[in-house]
MIBA-250470 format. One record per residue (C-alpha): x, y, z; residue number from 1. Coordinates in steps of 0.5 Angstrom, whole numbers, plus 500, padded with zeros to 3 digits. Layout:
// MIBA-250470
px X	py Y	pz Z	n NUM
...
//
This chain:
// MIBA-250470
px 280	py 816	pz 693	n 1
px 280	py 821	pz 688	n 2
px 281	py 828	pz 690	n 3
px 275	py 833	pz 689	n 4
px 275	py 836	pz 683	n 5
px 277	py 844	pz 684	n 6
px 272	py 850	pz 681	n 7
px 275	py 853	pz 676	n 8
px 275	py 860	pz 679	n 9
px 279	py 856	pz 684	n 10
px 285	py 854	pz 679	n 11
px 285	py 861	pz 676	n 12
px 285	py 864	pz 683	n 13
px 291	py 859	pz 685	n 14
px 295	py 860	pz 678	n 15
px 294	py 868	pz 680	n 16
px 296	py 867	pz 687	n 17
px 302	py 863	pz 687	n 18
px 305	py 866	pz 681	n 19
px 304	py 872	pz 679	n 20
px 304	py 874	pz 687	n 21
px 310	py 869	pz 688	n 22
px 305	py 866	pz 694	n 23
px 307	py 860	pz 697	n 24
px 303	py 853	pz 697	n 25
px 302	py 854	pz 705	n 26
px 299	py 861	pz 704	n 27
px 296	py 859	pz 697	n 28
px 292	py 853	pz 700	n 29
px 290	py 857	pz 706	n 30
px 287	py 863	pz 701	n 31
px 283	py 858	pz 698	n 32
px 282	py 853	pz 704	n 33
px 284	py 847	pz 701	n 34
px 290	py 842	pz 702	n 35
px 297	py 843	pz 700	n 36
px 297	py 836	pz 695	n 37
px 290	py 838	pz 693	n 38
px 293	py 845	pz 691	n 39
px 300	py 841	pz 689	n 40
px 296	py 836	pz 684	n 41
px 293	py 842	pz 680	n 42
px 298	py 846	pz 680	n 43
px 303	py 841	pz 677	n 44
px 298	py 840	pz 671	n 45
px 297	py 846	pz 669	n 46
px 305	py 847	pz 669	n 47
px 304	py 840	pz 665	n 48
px 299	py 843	pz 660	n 49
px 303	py 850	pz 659	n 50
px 298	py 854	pz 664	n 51
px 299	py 861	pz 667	n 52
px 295	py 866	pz 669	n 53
px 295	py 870	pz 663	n 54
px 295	py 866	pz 658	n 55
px 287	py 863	pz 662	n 56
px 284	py 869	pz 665	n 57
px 280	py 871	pz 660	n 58
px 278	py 864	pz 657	n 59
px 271	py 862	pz 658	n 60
px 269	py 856	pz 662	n 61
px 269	py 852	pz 656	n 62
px 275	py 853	pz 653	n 63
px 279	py 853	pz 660	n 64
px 276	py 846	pz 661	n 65
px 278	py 843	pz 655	n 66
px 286	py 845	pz 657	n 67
px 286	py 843	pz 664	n 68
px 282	py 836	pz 662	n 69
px 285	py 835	pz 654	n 70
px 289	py 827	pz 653	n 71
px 292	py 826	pz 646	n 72
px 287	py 822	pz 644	n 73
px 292	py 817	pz 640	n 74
px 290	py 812	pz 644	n 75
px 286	py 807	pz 640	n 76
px 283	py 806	pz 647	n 77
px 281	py 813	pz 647	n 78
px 278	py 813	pz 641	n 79
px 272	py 808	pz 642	n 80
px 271	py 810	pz 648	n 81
px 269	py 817	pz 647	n 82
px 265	py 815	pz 641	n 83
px 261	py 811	pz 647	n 84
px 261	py 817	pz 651	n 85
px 253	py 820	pz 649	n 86
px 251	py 812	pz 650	n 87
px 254	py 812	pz 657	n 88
px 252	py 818	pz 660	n 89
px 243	py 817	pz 657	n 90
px 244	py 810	pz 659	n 91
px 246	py 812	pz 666	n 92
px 240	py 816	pz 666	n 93
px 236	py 809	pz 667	n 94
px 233	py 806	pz 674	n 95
px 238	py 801	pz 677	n 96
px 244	py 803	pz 672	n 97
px 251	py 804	pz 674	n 98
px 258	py 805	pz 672	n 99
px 260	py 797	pz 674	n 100
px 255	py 795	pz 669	n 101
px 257	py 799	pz 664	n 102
px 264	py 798	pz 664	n 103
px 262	py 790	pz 664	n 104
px 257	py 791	pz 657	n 105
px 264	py 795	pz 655	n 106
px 269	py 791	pz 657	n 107
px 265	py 784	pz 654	n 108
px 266	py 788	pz 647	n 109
px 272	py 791	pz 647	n 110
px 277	py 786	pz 650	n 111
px 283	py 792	pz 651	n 112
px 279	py 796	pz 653	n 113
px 281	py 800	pz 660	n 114
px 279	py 797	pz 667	n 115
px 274	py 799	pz 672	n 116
px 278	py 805	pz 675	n 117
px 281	py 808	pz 668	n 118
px 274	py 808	pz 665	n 119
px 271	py 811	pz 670	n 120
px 276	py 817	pz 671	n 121
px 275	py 819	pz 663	n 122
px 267	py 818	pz 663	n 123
px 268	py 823	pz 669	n 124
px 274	py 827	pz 665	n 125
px 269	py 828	pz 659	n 126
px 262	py 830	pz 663	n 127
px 266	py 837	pz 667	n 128
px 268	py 838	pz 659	n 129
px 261	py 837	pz 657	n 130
px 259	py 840	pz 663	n 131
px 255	py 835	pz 665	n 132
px 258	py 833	pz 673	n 133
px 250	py 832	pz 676	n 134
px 247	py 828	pz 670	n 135
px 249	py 822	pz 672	n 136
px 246	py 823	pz 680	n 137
px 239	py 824	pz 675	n 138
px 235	py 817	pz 675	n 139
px 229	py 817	pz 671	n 140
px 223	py 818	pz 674	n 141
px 226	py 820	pz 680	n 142
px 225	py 828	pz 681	n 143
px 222	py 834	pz 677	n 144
px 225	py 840	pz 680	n 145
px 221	py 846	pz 680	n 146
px 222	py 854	pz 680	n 147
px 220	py 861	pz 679	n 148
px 225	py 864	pz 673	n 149
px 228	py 870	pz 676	n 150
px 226	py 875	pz 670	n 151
px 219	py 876	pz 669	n 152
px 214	py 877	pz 662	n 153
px 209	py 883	pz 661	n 154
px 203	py 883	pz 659	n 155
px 199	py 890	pz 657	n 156
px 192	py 891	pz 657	n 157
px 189	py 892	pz 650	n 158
px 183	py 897	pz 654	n 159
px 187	py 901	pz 658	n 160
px 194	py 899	pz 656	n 161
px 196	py 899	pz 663	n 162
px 202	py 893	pz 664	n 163
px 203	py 888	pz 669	n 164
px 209	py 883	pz 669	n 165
px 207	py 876	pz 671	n 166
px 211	py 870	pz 673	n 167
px 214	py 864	pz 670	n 168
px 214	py 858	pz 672	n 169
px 220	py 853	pz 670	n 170
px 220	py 845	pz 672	n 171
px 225	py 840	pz 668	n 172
px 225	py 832	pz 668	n 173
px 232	py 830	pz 672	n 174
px 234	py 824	pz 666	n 175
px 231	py 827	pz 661	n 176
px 232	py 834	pz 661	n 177
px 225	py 836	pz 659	n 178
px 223	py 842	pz 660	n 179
px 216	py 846	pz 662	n 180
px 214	py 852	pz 663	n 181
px 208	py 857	pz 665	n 182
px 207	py 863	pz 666	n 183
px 203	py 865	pz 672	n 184
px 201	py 872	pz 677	n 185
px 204	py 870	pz 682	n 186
px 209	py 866	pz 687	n 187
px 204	py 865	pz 691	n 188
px 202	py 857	pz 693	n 189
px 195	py 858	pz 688	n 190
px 199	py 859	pz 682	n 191
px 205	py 855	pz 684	n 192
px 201	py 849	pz 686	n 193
px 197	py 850	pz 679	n 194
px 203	py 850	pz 675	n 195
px 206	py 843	pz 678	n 196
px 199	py 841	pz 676	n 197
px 200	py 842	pz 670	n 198
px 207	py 840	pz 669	n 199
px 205	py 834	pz 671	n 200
px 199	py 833	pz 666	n 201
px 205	py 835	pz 661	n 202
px 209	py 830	pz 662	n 203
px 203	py 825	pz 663	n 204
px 206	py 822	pz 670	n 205
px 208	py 823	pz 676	n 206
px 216	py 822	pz 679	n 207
px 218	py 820	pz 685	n 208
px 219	py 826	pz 688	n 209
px 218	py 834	pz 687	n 210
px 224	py 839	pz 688	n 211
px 222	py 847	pz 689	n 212
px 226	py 851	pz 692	n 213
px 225	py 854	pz 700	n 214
px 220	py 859	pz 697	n 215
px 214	py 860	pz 702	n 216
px 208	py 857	pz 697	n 217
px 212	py 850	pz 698	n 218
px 216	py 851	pz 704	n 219
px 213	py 855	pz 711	n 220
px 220	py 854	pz 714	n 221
px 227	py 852	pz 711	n 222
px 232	py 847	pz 714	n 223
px 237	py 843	pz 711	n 224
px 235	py 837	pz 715	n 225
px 227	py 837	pz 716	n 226
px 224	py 843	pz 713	n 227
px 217	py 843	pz 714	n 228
px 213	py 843	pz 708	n 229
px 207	py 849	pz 707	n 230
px 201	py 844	pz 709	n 231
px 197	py 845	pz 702	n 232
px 203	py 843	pz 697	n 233
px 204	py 837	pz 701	n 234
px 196	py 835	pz 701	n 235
px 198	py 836	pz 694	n 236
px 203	py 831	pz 694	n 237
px 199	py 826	pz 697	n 238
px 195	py 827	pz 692	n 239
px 199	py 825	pz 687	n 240
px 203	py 820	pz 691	n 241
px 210	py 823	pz 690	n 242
px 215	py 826	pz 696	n 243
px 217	py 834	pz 696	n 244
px 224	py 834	pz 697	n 245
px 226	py 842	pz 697	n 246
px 232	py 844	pz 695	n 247
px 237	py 846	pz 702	n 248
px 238	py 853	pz 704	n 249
px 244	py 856	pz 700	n 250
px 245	py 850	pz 696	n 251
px 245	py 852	pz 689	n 252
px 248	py 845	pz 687	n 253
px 241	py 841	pz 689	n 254
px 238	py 846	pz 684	n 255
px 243	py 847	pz 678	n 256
px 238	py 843	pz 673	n 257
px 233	py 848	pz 673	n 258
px 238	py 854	pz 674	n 259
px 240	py 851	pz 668	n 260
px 235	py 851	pz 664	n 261
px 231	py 857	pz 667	n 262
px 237	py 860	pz 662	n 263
px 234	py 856	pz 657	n 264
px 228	py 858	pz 657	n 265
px 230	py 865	pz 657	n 266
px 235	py 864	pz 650	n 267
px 230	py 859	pz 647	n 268
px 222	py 862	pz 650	n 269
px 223	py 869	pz 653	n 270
px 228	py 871	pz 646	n 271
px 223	py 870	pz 641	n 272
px 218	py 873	pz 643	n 273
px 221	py 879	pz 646	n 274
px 218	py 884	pz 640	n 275
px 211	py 880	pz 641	n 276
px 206	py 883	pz 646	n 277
px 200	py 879	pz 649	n 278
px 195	py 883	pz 652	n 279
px 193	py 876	pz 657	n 280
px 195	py 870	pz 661	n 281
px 192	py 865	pz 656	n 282
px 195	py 868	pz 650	n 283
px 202	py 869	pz 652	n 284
px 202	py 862	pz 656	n 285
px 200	py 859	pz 648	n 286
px 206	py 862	pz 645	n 287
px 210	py 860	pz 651	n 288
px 208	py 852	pz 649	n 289
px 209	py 853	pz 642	n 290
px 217	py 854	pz 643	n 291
px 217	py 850	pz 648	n 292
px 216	py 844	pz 643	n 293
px 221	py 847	pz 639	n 294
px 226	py 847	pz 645	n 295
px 223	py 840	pz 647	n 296
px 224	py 837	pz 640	n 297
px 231	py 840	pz 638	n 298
px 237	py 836	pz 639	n 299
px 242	py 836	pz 644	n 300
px 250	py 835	pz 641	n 301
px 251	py 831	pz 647	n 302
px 246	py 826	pz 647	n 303
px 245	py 827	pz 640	n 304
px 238	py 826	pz 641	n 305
px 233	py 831	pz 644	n 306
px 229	py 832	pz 650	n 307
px 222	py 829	pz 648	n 308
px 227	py 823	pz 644	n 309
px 230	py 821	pz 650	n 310
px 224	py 823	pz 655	n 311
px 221	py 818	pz 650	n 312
px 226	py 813	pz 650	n 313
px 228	py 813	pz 658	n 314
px 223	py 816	pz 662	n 315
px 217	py 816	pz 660	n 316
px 214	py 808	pz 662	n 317
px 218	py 810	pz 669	n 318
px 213	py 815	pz 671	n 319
px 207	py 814	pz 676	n 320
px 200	py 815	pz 672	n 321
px 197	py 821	pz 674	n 322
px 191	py 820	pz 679	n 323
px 183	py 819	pz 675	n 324
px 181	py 826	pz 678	n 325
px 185	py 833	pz 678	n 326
px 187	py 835	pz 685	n 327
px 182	py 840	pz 689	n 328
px 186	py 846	pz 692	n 329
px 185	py 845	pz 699	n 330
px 186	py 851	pz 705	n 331
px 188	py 849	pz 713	n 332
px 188	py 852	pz 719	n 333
px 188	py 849	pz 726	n 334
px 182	py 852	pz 731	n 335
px 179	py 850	pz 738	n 336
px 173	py 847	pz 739	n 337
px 168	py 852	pz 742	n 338
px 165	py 851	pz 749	n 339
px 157	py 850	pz 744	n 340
px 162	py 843	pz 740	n 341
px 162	py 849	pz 735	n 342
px 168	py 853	pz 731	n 343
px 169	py 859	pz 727	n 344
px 172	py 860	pz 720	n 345
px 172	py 866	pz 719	n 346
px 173	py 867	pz 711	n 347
px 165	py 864	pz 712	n 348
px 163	py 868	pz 718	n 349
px 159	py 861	pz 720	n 350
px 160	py 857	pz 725	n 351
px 161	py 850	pz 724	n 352
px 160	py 843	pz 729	n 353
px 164	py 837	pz 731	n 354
px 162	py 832	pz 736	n 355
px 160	py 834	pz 742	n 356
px 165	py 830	pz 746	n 357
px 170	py 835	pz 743	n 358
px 169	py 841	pz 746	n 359
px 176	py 845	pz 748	n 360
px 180	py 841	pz 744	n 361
px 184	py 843	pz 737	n 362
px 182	py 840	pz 730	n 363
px 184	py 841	pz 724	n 364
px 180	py 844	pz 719	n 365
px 181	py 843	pz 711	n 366
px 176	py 845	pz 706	n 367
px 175	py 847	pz 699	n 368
px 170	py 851	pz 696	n 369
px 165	py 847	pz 697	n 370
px 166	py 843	pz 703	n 371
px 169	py 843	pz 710	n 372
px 173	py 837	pz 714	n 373
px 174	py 836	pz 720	n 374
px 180	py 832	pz 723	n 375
px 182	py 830	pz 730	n 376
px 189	py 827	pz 731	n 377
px 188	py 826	pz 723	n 378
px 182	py 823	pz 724	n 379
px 176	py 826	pz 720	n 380
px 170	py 828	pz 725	n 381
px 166	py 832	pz 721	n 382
px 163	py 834	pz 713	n 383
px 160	py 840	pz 713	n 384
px 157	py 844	pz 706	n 385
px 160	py 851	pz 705	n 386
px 155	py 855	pz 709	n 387
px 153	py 863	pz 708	n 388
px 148	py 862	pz 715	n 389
px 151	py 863	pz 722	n 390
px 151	py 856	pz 724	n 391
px 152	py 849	pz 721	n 392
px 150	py 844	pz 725	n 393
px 150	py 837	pz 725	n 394
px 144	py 833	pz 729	n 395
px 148	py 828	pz 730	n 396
px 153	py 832	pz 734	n 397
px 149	py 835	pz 739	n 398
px 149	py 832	pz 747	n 399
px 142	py 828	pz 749	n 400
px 141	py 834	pz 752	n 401
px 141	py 839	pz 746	n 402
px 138	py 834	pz 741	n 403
px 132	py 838	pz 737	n 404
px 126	py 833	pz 737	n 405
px 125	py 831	pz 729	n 406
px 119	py 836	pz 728	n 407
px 122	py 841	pz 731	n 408
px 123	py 847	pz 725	n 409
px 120	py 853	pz 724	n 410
px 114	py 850	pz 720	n 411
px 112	py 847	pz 726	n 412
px 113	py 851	pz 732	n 413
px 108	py 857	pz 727	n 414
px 103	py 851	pz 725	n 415
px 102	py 851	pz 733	n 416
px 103	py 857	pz 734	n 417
px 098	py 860	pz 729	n 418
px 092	py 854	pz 732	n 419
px 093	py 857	pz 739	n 420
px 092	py 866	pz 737	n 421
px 094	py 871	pz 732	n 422
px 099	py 875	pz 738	n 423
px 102	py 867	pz 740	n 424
px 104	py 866	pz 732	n 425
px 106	py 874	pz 732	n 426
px 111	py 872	pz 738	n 427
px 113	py 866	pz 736	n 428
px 115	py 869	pz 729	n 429
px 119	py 874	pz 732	n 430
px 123	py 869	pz 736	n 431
px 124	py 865	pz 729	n 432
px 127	py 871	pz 727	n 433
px 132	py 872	pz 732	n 434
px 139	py 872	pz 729	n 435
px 142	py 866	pz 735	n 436
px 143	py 858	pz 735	n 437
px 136	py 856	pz 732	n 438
px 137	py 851	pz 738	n 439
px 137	py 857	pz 743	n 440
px 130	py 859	pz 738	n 441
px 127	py 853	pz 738	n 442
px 128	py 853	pz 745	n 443
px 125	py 860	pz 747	n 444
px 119	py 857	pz 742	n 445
px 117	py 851	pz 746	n 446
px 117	py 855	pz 752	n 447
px 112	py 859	pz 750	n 448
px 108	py 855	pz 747	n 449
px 108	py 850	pz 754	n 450
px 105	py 856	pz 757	n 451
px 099	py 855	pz 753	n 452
px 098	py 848	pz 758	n 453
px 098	py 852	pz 764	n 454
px 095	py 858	pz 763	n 455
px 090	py 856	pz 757	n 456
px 091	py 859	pz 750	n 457
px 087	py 866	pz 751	n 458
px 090	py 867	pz 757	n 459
px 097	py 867	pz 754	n 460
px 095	py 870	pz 746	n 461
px 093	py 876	pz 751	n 462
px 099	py 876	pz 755	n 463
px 104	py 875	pz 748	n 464
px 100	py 882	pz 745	n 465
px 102	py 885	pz 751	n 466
px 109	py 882	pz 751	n 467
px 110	py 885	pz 743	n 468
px 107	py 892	pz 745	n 469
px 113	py 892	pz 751	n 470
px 118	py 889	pz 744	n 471
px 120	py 883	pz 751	n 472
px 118	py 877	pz 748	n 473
px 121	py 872	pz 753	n 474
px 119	py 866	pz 756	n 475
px 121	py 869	pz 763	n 476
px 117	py 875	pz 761	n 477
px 111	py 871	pz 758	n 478
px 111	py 867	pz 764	n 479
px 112	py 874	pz 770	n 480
px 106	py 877	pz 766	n 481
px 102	py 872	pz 766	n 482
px 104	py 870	pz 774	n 483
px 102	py 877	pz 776	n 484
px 095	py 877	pz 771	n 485
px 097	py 883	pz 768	n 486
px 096	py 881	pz 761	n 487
px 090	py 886	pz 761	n 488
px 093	py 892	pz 765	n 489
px 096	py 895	pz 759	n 490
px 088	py 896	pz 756	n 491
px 086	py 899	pz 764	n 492
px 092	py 903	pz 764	n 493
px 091	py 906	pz 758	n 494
px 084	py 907	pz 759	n 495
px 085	py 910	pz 766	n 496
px 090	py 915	pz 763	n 497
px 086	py 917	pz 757	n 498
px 080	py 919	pz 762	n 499
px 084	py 923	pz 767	n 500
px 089	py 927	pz 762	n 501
px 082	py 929	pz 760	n 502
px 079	py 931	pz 766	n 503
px 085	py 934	pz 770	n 504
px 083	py 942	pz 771	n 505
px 091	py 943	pz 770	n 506
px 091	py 941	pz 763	n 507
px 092	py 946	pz 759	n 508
px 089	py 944	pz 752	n 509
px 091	py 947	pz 745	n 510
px 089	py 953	pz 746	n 511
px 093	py 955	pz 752	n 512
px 100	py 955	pz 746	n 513
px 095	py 959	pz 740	n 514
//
């Protein structure tokens, strides 16, 4: 089995330990937490290669690569093989391909060529030289991988003048290398699920799974095993067919496509417009899509082709098709049913009812800006039209009990009303105004209007006019007025009083206070 490739910090750490420290293997190894042979391996190449700590410290990644890795390519081998390098390493980008069935293809056209175990170990060698160690793991249309670039862009408004820095969104294809990118206002989950939209309205397709980092709009919390995805990216994900698979925490590795070309797009995007000022969002984001189809269109010398070439050529027919209508944004909460078989959404100020049989349970709300669902145990129960009225209620989920009569609305019950007496509509009125359930209303109203049965329709007008003076319009007050026949004492009352204050030898009169 081969040994694991050592970084190279590592190589240059262990170089400057063991020689310039006189360290032994044991501390050496020990100090970089690796095995003694590992350590061993590494050490007699660079002695083989003639590489000290001072003649590496300074060389860049690149350069230190190319030592450590360098073979004379005399071999004849060699020389066809390297030729095929760029071939190979666009090929294994494709679905199902791997490194056997390459070196069948190679090996049935070049008789000498190197085994299985040799072709394998310079494929390898040559990508850490192009620095290309995870391209071969980027099947097409297996994953996009998503992030936010860590610096952001300004945009300064032409009125004011006044500066705002927004953010940029990066996505890149895995096979292909494609690269898009978008600028945004915020991280937050609006923005970062609209610019995976239109990421994959660029691309024209849908991978198998989406890639982001454990940031909150896609991750509610983080775990290297089961993370749990923020509900409104998954919805979107279901929407589109395609799996979240968030990078693990304090794992660069499972992002370092996109980090990459996060560097991309700052030498190739951010560099060329950085003497350019946008004073809005619309038109940064046109100028940001004319570079990238320069970046996108531009040849890589490692694959001799560029990113649209090779996304064309590769990845293109592996993506699924977008879905016929654009994703809805959609916003969820979990709520407990109300004893009255209604709940609460707060951003409405509206209740709204489920099914009677649900009452004291937990259901799950999801809604958009203009509907509202309903689940239970994922099942929808419930559509309601957002309402900016107090209640939204359902016929169909209230108890037997609680139904309303089909002609029961305010029309009707002010139809019979006004036939009955002009303080019997006024009092009906006033109860159909009353800020409550319209069940609770409607109550109220045929219970009145049952009093007219009893007692007669002027009897009750007489006893609603004295209910409305009381400002107590009730069924219990209608009716304890109308049981103790004081309908009439309001007038005999006041008729009473006025005579006596006239009448009475204490009253002082106007008079007295001139």
């Amino acid at each position: 089995m081969a040994r694991r490739r050592l970084p190279l910090k590592r190589i240059r750490e262990a170089l400057r330990l063991h020689q310039d420290c006189n360290m032994s293997l044991r501390k050496t190894a020990n100090a970089l937490s690796i095995s003694r042979p590992a350590l061993t391996e590494y050490l007699k190449k660079c002695a083989m290669h003639k590489l000290t700590y001072e003649n590496i410290k300074n060389l860049s990644d690149e350069k230190l690569l190319e030592l450590f890795f360098s073979e004379k390519a005399t071999d004849p081998r060699m020389i066809v093989l390297e030729k095929l390098f760029p071939y190979i390493a666009k090929e294994l980008g494709r679905v199902g391909m791997t490194r056997a069935l390459l070196w069948e293809e190679y090996i049935a056209e070049y008789r000498d060529g190197y085994q299985y175990s040799q072709f394998c170990y310079h494929l390898q060698q040559w990508l850490d030289v192009q620095e290309l160690s995870m391209r071969i793991e980027h099947k097409a249309g297996d994953k996009l991988y998503v992030d936010f670039a860590g610096k952001k862009i300004q945009l300064v408004n032409a009125k004011t003048g006044e500066i705002t820095s927004v953010e940029v969104f990066v996505a890149t294809l895995g096979a292909s290398k494609r690269i898009y990118a978008e600028a945004v206002l915020s991280q937050k989950k609006h923005d970062f699920i609209a610019a995976t939209q239109n990421t994959l309205e660029y691309i024209g397709g849908v991978p198998q799974a989406i890639v982001p980092d454990c940031l909150k709009s896609a991750v509610t919390k983080g775990d290297r095993y089961e993370p749990d995805i923020n509900p409104e990216y998954q919805d979107f994900a279901s929407h589109y067919n395609t799996t979240i698979l968030p990078a693990r925490p304090y794992k660069p590795q499972d992002k370092s496509l996109v980090e990459g070309s996060v560097k991309i797009v700052y030498n190739r995007v951010y560099a060329p417009l950085r003497n350019r000022v946008f004073n809005s969002l619309e038109e940064l984001n046109y100028a940001i899509r004319e570079q990238l189809e320069l970046l996108n269109n531009r040849t890589m010398k490692t694959y001799q082709r560029s990113r649209s070439e090779l996304f064309n050529e590769i990845e293109k027919n592996t993506l699924q098709e977008l879905p016929i209508e654009r994703y809805t944004p959609r916003s969820f909460k979990r709520l407990k049913v109300k004893p009255n078989y209604h709940v609460y959404l707060s951003e409405d100020r509206c209740n709204y009812s489920v099914p009677h049989q649900y009452r004291g349970k937990q259901v799950e709300l999801r809604y958009t800006f203009k509907t509202l669902e309903i689940y239970s145990n994922n099942e929808r129960i419930a559509l309601h039209k957002r309402s900016s009225n107090e209640y939204s209620t359902i016929r169909s989920h209230m108890p037997a009990s609680h139904v309303f009569y089909e002609e029961w609305s305010d029309i009707t019950f002010l139809g019979k009303a006004e036939k009955l007496g002009v303080n019997i509509y006024q009092a009906i009125k006033i109860v159909l105004k009353r800020n409550v359930h319209p069940e609770q209303n409607y109550k109220v109203c045929a219970g009145i209007l049952k009093l007219a049965k009893e007692y007669g329709p002027p009897r009750l007008d007489k006893a609603c006019r004295r209910a409305i003076l009381l400002d107590s319009v009730s069924v219990k007050r209608i009716r304890n007025i109308l049981a103790n026949k004081a309908e009439e004492l309001y007038e005999d009352n006041k008729s009473r009083q006025h005579s006596i204050l006239e009448d009475h030898s204490n009253i002082r009169g106007p008079q007295y206070y001139q």
